[in-house]
N, C-alpha and C positions, 0 to 999 in steps of 0.2 A: 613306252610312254610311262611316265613318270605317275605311281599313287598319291592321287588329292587328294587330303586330309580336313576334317573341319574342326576346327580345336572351341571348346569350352576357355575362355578367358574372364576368371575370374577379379579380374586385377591384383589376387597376390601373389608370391612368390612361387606354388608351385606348378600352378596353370602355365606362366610365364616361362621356367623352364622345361614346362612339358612341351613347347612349341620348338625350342631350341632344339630339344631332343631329337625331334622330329623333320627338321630342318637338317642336323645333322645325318639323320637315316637317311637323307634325299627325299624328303615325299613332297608334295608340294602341296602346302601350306595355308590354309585360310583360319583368322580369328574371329571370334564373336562372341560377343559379351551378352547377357540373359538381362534387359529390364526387368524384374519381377513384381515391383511396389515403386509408390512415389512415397518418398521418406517423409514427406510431413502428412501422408494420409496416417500412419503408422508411430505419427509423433516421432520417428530419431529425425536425431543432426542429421548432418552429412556427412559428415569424419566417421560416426558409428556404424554405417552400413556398408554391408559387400555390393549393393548396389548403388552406394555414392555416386555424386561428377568426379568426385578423386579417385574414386577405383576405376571407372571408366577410362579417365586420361590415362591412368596408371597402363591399362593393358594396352590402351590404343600407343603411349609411347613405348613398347617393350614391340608393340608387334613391329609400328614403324623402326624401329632398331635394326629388327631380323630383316626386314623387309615382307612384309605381311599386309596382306588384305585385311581392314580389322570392320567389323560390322555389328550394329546393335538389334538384339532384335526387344522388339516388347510384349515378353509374355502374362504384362501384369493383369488382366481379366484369369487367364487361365491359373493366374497364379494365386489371383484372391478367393476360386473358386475351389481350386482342390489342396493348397496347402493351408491358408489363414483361414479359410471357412471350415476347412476339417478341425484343424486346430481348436478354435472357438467354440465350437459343437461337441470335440471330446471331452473339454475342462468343463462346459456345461452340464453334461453325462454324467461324468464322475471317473471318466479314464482318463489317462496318462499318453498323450500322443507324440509321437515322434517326425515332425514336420520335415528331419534332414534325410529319414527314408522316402516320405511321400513326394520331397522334391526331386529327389533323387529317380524314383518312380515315375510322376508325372512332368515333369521340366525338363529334368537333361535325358532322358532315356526313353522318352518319347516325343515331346515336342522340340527338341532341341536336336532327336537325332533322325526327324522328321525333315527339319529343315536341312542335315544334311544329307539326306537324299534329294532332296527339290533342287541340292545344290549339284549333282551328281558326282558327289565326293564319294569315296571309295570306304572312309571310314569317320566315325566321330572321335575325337581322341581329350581324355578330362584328365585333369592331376590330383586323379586320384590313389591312393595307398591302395595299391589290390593286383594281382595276375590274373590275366586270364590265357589260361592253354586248350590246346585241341587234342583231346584222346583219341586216339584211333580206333583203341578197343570199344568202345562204347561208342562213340561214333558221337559225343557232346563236346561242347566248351562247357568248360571247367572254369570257377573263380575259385579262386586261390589267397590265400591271406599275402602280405607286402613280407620283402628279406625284413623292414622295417618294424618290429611287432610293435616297438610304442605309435606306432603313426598309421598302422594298419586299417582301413575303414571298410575291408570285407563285410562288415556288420552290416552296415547300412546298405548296401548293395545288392541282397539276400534277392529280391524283386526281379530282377534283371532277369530275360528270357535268354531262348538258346538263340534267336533271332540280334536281341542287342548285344550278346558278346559276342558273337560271330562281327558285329562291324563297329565292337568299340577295342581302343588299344586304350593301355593304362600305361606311359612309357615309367612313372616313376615307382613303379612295384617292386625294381630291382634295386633301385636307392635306397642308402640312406637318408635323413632328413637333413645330417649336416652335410652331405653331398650335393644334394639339392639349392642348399645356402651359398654353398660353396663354389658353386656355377655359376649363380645369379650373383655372387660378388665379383668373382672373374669375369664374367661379359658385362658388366657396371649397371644391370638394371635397376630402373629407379625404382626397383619394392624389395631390392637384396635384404633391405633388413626390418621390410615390414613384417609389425605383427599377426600371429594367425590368429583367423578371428575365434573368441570362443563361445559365444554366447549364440542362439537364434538369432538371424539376421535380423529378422522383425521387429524382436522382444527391446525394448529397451531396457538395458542394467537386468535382465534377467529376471523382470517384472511380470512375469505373465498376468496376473491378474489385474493390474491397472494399465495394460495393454490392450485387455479383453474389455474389460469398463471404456477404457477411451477409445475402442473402437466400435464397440458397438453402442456406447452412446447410454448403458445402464447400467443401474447399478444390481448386485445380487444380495439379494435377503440373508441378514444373521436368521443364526438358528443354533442348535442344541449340539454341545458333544454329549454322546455316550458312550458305554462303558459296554461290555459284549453281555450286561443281562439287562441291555435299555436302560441304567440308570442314568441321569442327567449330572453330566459333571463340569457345565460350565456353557457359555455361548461361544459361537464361533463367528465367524464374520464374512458369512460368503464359502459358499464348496467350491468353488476356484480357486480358493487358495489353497489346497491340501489337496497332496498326494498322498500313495500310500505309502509305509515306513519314515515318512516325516515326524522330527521331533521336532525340533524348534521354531517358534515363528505361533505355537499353539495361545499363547497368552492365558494360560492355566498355570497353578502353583499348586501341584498334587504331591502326595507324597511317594509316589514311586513315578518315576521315569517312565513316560506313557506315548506312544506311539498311533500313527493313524493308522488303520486297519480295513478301514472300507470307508469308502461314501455314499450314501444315497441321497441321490439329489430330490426323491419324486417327494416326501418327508422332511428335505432338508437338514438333514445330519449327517456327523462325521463320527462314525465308530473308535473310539483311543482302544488300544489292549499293550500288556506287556513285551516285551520283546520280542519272547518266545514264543507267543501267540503269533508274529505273524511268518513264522516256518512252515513252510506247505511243501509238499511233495510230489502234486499233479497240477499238469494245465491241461488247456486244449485251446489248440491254436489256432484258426480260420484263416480262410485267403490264402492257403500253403503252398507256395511256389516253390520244385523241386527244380534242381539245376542239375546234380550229379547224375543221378537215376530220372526216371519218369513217375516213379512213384515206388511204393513198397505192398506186397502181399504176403507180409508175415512180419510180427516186432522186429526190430534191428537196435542192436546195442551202438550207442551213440553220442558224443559229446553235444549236451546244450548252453546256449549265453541266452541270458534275459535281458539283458542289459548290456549299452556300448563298454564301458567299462566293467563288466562283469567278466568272470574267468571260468570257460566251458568246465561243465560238471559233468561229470557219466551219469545217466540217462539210458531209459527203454525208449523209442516210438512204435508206436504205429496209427496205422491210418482207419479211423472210424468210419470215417464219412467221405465224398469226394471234394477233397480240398479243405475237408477237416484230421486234423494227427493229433492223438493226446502222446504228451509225455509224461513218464513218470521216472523221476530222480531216486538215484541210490541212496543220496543225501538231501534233507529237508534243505532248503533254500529260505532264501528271505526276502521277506515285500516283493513277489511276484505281483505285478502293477499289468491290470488288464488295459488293453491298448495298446503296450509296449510287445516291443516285437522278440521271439525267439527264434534263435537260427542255429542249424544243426552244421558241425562239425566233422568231419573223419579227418583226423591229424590239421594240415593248412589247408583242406579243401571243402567248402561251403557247400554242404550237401543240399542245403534247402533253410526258407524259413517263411513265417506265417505271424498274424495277429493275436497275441493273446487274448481269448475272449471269454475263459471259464478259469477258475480257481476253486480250490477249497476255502481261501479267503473271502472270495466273494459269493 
């Protein structure tokens, strides 16, 4: 008997030929698209969102193409719950949250591979940039970074249990992205040359703060910049708006190039310091999901990323607390932003990763 599969279809491009993929494997084939938001709760168009009617017809015609079951489900309560309400609550904090881990987390790798189990599909399968292999010696699945390292989203994925890679495939880990294009042009799908989206799907124009205003309906109180001995250098307009290592966007004319450094929201300020002020060289991470090992009982020398686009650093860890790991870097780093997630490295294989929740910046 032939393996059911249930595919994540996000209506672009490489959901699209991750079904193809899979269609070519033999497995047999079901799609389903994630409602997550109604796009005028969230103020976008409908051309701006990954959950549009045009990204929907988009996947529902690619699956009827292959010949594909195509189904929507609506996860938008669960989705306003644990991704735009975490959201909201950590820009009102003073951290930096990362919504494409949490969905990632809670949407497709639980509730989405929820449903395929109810569907008794054998595996979920998303197109996403990432491997996952089975070690015998250790007796784990393993993620693994993409052949692809520009398109790679092993980052985001850090969360994933030995339960979800065990019943998720990544067919497009071994592509490249022009390979990928280059399928969807040859089988004539209608999104061969759509664009990948870059922004939070949510967010409109990469607004967070007048997304958080229009959705929740208020507005946030100006208040004071300072300087790292409390001196006042100016108002700022709301602590949603600033992150940490942000320059521009301060509406300050000071005479050296000043930087955000911390916020506290309970006081209402935004700490600016120089550059070089904000290099630190320990965190501590919470929430630490280990994928390679089950965990560690002694420092282990280590690659760290703080950031999607950051480039792993050597690093000590070890584990303090259970489910808490400090690292500490060979090299200071910059705007380590609490909230943001770090994920440990050994060569392309994702050993684990956690929330940042302490710095020496903060």
């Amino acid at each position: 008997m032939r393996k059911k599969v249930l595919i994540a279809m996000s209506g672009g491009v490489d959901s699209s030929v991750a079904v193809y993929l899979m269609k070519q494997r033999g497995f047999d084939c079901i799609g389903a698209t994630m409602k997550l938001f109604n796009n005028k709760d969230v103020g976008e168009s409908i051309e701006k969102s990954c959950c549009s009617l045009d990204d929907v017809d988009d996947a529902r015609n690619v699956a009827f193409k292959l010949g594909v079951q195509h189904y929507i489900f609506n996860f938008t309560l669960d989705f306003n719950k644990h991704i735009i309400g975490k959201f909201i609550e950590s820009y009102k904090s003073g951290t930096t949250p990362n919504p494409c881990i949490d969905c990632n987390r809670y949407m497709k790798f639980e509730k989405f591979l929820l449903r395929a189990m109810q569907l008794d599909t054998d595996y979920m399968v998303t197109g996403h940039y990432a491997r996952i292999e089975y070690n015998e010696k250790s007796n784990r699945y393993l993620l693994k970074k993409a052949i692809d390292n520009s398109k790679d989203q092993s980052y985001v994925l850090y969360a994933m249990t030995q339960e979800q890679l065990k019943r998720t495939i990544f067919p497009l880990g071994e592509l490249h992205k022009s390979k990928v294009r280059e399928i969807a042009e040859r089988e004539n799908f209608v999104n061969a040359k759509k664009h990948d989206s870059q922004d939070i799907c949510f967010v409109r124009n990469g607004d967070y703060a007048a997304f958080i205003e229009q959705y929740t309906e208020q507005a946030y109180e100006s208040g004071s910049f300072i300087d790292m001995n409390g001196n006042i250098l100016g108002g700022h307009n709301g602590t949603i708006r600033y992150t940490v290592g942000q320059r521009h966007g301060l509406g300050l004319s000071l005479s050296t190039p000043m930087y955000v450094r911390s916020i506290d929201t309970r006081n209402n300020t935004v700490t600016l310091c120089e550059n070089h002020e904000l290099l630190s060289t320990t965190l501590v991470a919470k929430d630490f999901n280990w994928i390679a090992y089950e965990g560690i009982s002694a420092p282990v020398r280590i690659k760290a990323k703080i950031r999607y686009k950051h480039q792993e650093e050597w690093s000590t860890a070890m584990q303090i607390a259970d489910g808490m790991v400090k690292i500490e870097f060979d090299e200071p780093q910059r705007a380590i932003a609490l909230g943001q997630a770090v994920v440990l490295y050994d060569d392309d294989v994702v050993v684990g990763g956690g929330t940042i929740s302490e710095t020496s910046l903060s």
